[in-house]
py3Dmol code that shows the C-alpha trace and the ligand (Angstrom):
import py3Dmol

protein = """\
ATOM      1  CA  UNK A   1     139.763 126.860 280.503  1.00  0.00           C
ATOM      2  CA  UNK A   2     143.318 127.350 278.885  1.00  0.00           C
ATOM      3  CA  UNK A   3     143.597 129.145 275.649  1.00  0.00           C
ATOM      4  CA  UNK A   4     144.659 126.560 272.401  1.00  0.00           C
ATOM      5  CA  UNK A   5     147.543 127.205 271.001  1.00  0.00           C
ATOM      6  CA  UNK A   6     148.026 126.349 267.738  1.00  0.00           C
ATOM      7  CA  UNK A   7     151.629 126.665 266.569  1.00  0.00           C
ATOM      8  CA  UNK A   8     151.864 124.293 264.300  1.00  0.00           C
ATOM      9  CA  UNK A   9     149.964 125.390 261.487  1.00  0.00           C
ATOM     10  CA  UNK A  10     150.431 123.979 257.647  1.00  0.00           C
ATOM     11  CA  UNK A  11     150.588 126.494 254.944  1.00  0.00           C
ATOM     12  CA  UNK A  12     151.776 126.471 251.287  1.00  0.00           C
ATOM     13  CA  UNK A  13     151.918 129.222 249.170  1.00  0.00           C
ATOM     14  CA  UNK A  14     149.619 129.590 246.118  1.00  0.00           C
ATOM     15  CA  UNK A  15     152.464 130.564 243.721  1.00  0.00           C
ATOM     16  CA  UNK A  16     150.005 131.647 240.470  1.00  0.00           C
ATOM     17  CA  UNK A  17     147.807 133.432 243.252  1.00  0.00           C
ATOM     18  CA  UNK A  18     150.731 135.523 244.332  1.00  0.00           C
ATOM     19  CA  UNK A  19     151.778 136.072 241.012  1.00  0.00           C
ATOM     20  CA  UNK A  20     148.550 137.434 240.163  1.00  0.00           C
ATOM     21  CA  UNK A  21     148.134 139.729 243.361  1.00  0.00           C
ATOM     22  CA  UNK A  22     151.854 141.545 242.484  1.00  0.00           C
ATOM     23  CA  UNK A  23     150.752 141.666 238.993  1.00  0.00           C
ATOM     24  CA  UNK A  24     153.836 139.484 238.261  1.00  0.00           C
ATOM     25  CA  UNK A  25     153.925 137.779 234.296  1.00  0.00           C
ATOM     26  CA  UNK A  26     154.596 134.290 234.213  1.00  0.00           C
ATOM     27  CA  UNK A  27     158.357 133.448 232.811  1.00  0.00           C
ATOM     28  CA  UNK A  28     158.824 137.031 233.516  1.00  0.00           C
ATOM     29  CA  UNK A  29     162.109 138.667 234.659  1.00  0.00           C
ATOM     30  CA  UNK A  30     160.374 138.800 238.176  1.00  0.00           C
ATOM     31  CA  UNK A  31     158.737 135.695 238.185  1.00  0.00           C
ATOM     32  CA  UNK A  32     161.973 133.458 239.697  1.00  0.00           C
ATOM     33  CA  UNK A  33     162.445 135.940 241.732  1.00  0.00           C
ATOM     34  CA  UNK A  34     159.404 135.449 243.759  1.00  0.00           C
ATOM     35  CA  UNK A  35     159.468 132.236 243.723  1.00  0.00           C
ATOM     36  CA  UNK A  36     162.591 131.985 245.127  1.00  0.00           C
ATOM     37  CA  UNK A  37     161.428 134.374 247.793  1.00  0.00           C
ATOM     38  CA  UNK A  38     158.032 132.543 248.279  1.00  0.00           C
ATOM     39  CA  UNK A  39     160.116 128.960 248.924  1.00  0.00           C
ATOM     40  CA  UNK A  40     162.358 130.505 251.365  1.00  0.00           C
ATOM     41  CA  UNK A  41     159.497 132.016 253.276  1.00  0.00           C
ATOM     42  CA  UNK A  42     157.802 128.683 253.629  1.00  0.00           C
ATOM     43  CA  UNK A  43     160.650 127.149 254.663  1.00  0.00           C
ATOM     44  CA  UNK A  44     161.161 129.861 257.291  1.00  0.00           C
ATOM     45  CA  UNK A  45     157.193 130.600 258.047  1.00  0.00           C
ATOM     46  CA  UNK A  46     155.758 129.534 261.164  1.00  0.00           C
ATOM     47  CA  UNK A  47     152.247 130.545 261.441  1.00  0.00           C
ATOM     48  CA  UNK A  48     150.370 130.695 264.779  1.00  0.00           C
ATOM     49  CA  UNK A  49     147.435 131.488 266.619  1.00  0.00           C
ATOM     50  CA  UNK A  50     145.683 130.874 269.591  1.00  0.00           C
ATOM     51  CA  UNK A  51     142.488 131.353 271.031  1.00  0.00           C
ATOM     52  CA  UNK A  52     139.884 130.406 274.590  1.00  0.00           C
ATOM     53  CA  UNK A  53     136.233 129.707 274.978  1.00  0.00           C
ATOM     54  CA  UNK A  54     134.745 132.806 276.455  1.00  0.00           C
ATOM     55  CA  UNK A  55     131.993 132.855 278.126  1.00  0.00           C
ATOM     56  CA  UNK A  56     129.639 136.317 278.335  1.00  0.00           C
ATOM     57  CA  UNK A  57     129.295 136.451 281.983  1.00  0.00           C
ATOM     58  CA  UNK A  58     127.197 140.073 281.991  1.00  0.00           C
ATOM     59  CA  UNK A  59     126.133 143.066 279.573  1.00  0.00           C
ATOM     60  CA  UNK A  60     124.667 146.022 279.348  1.00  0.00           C
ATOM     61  CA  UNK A  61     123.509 148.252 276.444  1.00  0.00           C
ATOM     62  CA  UNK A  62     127.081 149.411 275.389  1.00  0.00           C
ATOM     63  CA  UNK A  63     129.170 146.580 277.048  1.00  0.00           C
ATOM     64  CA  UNK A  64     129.819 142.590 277.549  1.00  0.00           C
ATOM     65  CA  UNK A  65     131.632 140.922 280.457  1.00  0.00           C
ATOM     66  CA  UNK A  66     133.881 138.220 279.266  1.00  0.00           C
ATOM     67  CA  UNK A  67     135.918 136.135 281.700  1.00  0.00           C
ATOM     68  CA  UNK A  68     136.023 139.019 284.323  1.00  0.00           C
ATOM     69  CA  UNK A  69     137.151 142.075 281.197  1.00  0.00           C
ATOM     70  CA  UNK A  70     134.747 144.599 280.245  1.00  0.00           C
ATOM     71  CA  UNK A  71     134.740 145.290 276.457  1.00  0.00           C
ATOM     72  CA  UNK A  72     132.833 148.435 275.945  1.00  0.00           C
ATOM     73  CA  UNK A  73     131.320 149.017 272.400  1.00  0.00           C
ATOM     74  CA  UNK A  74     127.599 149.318 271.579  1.00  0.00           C
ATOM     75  CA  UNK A  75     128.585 147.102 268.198  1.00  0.00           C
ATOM     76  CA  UNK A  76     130.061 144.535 270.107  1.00  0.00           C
ATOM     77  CA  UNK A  77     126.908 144.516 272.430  1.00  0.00           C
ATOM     78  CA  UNK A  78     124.183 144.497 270.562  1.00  0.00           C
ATOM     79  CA  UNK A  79     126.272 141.548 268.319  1.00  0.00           C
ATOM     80  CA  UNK A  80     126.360 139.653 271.261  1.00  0.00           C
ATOM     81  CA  UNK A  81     123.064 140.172 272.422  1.00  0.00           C
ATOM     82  CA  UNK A  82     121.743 136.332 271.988  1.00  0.00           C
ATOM     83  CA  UNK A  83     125.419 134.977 272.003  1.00  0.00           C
ATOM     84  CA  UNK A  84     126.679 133.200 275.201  1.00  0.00           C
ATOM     85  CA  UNK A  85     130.303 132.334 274.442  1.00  0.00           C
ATOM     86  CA  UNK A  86     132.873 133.649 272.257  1.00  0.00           C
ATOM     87  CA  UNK A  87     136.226 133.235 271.165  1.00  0.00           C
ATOM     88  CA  UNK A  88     138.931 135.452 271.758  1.00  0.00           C
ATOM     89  CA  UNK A  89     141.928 134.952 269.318  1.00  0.00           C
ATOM     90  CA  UNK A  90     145.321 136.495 268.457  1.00  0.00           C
ATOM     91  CA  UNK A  91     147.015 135.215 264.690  1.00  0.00           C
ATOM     92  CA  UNK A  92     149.756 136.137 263.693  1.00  0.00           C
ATOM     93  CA  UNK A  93     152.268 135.462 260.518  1.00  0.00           C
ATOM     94  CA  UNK A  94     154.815 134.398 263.032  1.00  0.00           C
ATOM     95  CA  UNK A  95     158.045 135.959 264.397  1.00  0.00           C
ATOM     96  CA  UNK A  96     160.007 133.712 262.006  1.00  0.00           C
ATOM     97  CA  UNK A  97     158.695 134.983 258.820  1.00  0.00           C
ATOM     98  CA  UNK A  98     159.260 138.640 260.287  1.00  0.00           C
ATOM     99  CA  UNK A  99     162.432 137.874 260.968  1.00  0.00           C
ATOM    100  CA  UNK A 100     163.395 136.871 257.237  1.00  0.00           C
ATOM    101  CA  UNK A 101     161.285 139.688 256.259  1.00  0.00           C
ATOM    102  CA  UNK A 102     163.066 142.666 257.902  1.00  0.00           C
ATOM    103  CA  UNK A 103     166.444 141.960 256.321  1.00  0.00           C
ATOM    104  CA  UNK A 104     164.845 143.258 252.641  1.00  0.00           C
ATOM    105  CA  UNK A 105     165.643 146.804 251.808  1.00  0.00           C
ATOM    106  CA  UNK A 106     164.338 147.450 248.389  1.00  0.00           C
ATOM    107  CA  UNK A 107     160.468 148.289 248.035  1.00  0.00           C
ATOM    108  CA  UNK A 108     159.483 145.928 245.637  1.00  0.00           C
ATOM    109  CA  UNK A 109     161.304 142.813 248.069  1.00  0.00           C
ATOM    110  CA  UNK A 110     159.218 144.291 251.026  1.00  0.00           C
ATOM    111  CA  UNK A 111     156.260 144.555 248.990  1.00  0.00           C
ATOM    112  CA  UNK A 112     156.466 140.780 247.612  1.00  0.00           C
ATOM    113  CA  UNK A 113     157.659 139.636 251.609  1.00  0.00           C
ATOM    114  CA  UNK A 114     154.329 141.836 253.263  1.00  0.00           C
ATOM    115  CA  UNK A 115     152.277 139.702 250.422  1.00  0.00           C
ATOM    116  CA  UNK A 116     154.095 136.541 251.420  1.00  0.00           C
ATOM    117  CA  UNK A 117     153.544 137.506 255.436  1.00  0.00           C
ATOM    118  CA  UNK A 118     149.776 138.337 254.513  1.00  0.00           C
ATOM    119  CA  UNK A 119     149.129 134.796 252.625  1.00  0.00           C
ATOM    120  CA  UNK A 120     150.954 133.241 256.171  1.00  0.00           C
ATOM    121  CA  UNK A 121     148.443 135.420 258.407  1.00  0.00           C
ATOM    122  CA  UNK A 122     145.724 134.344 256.024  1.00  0.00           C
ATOM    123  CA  UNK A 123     146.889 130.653 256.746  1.00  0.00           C
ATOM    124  CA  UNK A 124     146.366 131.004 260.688  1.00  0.00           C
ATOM    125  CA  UNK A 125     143.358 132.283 260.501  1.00  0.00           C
ATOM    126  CA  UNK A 126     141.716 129.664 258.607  1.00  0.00           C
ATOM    127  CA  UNK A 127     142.958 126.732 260.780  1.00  0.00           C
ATOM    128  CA  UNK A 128     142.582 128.962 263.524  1.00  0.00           C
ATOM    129  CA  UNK A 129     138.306 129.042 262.457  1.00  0.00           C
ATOM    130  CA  UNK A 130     138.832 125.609 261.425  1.00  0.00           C
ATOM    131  CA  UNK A 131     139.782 124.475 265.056  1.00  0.00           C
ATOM    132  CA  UNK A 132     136.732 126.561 266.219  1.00  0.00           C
ATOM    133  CA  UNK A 133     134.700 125.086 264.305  1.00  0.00           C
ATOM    134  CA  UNK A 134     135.612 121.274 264.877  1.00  0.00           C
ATOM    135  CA  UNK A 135     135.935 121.582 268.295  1.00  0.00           C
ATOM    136  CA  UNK A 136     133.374 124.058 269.704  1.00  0.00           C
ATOM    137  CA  UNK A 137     130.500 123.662 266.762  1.00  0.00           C
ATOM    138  CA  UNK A 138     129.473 127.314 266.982  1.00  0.00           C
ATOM    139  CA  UNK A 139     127.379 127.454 263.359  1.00  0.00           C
ATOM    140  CA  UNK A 140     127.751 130.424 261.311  1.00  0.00           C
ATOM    141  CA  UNK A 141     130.439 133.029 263.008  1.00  0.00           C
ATOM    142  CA  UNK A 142     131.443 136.675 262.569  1.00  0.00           C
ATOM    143  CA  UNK A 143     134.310 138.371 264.102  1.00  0.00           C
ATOM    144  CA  UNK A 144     135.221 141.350 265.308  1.00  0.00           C
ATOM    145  CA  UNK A 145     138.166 143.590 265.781  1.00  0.00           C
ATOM    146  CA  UNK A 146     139.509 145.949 268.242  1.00  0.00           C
ATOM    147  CA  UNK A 147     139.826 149.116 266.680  1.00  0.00           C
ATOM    148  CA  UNK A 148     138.560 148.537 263.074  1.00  0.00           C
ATOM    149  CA  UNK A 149     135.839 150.383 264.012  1.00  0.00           C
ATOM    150  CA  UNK A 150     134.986 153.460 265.353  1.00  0.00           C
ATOM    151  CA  UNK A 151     132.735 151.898 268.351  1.00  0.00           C
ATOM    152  CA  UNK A 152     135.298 149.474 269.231  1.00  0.00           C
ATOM    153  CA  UNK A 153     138.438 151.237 271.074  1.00  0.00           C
ATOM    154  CA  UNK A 154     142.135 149.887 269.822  1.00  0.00           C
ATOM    155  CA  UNK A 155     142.586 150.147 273.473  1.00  0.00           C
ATOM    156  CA  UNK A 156     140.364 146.949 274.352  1.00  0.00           C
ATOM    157  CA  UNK A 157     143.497 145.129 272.997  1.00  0.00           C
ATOM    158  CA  UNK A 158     144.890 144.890 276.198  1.00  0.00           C
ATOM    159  CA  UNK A 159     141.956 143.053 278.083  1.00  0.00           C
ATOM    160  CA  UNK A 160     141.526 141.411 275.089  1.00  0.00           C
ATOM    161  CA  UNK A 161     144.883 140.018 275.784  1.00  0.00           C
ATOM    162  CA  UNK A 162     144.773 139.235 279.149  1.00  0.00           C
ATOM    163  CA  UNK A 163     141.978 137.340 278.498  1.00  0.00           C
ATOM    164  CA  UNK A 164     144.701 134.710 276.641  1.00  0.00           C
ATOM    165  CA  UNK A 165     147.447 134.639 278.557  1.00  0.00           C
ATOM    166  CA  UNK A 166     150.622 135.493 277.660  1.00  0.00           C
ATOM    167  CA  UNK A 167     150.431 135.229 273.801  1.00  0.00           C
ATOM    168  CA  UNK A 168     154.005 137.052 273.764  1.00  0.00           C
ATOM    169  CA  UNK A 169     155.013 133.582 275.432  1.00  0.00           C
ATOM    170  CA  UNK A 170     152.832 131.313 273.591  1.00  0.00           C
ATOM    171  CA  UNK A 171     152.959 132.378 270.007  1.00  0.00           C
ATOM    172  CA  UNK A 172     155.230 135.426 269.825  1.00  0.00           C
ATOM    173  CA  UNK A 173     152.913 138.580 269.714  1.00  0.00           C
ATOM    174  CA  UNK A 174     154.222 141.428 271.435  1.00  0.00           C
ATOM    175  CA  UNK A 175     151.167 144.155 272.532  1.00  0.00           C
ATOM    176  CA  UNK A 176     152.662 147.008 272.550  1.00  0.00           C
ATOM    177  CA  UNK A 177     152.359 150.060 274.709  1.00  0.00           C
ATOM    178  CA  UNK A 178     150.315 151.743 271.465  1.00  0.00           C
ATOM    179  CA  UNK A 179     148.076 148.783 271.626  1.00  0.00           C
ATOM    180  CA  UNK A 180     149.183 147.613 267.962  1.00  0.00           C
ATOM    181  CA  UNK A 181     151.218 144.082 267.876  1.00  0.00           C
ATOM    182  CA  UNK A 182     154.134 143.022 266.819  1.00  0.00           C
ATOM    183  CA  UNK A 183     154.441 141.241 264.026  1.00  0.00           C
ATOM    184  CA  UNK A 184     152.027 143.602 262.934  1.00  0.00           C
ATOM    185  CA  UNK A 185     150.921 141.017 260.355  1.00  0.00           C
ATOM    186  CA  UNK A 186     148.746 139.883 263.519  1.00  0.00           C
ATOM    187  CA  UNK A 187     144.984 139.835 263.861  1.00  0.00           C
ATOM    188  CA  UNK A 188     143.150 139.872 267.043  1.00  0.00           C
ATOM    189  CA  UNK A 189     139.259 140.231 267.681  1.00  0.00           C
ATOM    190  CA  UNK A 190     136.536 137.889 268.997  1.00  0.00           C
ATOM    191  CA  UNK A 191     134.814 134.944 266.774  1.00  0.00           C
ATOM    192  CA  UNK A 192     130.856 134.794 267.457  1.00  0.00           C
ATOM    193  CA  UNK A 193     128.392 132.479 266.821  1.00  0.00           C
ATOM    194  CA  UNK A 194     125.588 134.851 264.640  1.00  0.00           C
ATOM    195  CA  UNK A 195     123.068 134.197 262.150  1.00  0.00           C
ATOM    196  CA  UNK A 196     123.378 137.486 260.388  1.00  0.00           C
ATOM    197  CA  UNK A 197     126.785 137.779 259.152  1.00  0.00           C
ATOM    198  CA  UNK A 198     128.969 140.635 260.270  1.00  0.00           C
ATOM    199  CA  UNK A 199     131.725 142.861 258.785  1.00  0.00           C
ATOM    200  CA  UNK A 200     133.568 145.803 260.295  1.00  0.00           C
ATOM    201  CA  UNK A 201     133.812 147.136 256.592  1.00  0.00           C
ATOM    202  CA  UNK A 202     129.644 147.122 256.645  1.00  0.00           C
ATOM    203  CA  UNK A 203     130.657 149.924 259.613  1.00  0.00           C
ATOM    204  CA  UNK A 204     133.861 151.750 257.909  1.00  0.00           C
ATOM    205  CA  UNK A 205     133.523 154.473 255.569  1.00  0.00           C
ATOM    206  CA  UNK A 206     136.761 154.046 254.059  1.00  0.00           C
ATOM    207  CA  UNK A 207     137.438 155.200 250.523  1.00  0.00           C
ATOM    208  CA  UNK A 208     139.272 152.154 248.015  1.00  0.00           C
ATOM    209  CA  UNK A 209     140.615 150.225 251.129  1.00  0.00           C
ATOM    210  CA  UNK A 210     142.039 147.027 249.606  1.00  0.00           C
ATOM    211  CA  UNK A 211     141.108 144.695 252.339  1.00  0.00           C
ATOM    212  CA  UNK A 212     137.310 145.863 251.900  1.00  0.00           C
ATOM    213  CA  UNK A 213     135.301 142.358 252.692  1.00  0.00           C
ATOM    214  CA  UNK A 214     131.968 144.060 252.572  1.00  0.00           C
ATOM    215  CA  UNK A 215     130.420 147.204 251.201  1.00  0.00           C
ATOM    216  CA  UNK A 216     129.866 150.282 253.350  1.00  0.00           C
ATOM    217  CA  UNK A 217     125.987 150.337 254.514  1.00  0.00           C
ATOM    218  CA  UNK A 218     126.033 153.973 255.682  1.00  0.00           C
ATOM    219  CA  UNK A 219     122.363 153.032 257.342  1.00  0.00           C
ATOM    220  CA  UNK A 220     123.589 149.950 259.046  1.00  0.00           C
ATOM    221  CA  UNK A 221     124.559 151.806 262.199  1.00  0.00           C
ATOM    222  CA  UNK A 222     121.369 153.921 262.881  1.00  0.00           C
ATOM    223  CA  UNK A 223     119.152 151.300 261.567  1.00  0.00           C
ATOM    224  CA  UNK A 224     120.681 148.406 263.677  1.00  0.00           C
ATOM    225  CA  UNK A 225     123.051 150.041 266.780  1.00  0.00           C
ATOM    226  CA  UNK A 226     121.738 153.241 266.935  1.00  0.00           C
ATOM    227  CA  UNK A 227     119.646 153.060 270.578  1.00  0.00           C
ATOM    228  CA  UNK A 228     116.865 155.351 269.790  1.00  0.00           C
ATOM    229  CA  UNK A 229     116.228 153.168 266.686  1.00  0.00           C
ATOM    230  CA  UNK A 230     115.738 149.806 268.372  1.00  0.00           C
ATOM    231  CA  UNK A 231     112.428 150.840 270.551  1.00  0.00           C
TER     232      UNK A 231
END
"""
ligand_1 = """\
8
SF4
S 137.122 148.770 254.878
Fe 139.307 148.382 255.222
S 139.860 149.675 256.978
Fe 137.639 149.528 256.941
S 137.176 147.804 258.331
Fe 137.274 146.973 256.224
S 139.393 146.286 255.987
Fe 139.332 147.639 257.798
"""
view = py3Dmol.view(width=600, height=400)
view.addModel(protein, "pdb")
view.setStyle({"model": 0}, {"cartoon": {"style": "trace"}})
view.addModel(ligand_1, "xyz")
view.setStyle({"model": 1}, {"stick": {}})
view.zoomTo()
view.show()
């Protein structure tokens, strides 16, 4: 099956939302400012994503085969351990919004244009899921990430890719030889159908991280992934 591209995706910015996340006072001396900035990046925005059907065609205790690419992590494995089909994805705020972005030079315009490029990722992602959702009926899902955890290599990027295609050609996101992407206001990872919901954050020990979804279970690994633990 072909990956779905989805590169038409509606967005509007939440103008007293981003206010509130740059601290910014209503009728204050910033306030037009960021509007102005906000409008212009909607204008300009063009968020996209796209995504396949994957089906889990072996596995073993620390790996999955998915459309002929081995993924090796014992998180991803034992997460998958009931699941038959995932779905690979790449999002991304869009090469056009990057574009207007890089021409700001002061630190508080970047600042307001990588909260502007967040709220544009945020909007792929949820039509991405929303897609998912209507068109595959998976029930509840969970995702995970290529290197936002330690059991999950950054380096898995690249089959991860190839699994989609060319998203360079379909939706703009370069992988680079480092393994991040650019725009690097991209997401990739896997969607999974799971009845206990999942969070690399449950997994990541990291101190006052602002894009925390889920408190750090510092059991959750030897109680759940740990191999001696499960018998
Ligand atoms: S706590 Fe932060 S760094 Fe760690 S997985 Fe969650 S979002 Fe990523």
């Amino acid at each position: 099956m072909d990956a779905t591209i989805l590169d038409e995706v509606a967005w509007q910015i939440d103008l007293p939302q981003l206010k509130q996340q740059l601290g910014i006072k209503e009728g204050g001396s910033y306030a037009a400012e960021t509007e102005g900035m906000a409008a212009r990046a909607e204008a300009i925005g063009r968020p996209k994503a796209m995504y396949k059907a994957g089906l889990i065609e072996s596995r073993g205790e620390d790996h999955v085969v998915i459309e002929g690419r081995t993924f090796k992590s014992r998180v991803l494995a034992v997460n998958l351990e009931k699941v038959h089909r995932v779905f690979p994805f790449v999002a991304t705020c869009g090469v056009e919004i990057e574009e207007w972005s890089s021409a700001f030079t002061s630190v508080l315009e970047k600042f307001w244009a990588d909260a502007i490029k967040g709220l544009a990722l945020g909007a792929s992602i949820f039509a991405l899921l929303e897609h998912i959702k209507e068109q595959h009926h998976p029930g509840d899902v969970s995702m995970m990430n290529p290197g936002s955890i330690e059991s999950w290599s950054l380096s898995e990027q690249r089959a991860l890719f190839s699994i989609l295609g060319a998203p360079e050609d379909s939706i703009g996101v370069e992988l680079m030889e480092s393994c991040f992407m650019k725009p690097s206001m991209s997401v990739s990872g896997m969607w999974f159908p799971t009845e206990h919901h999942f969070e690399n954050c449950m997994l990541c020990p990291m101190e006052n991280c602002p894009g925390r979804r889920a408190p750090y279970d510092k059991e959750l690994y030897d109680r759940k992934y740990k191999k001696d633990s499960r018998g």
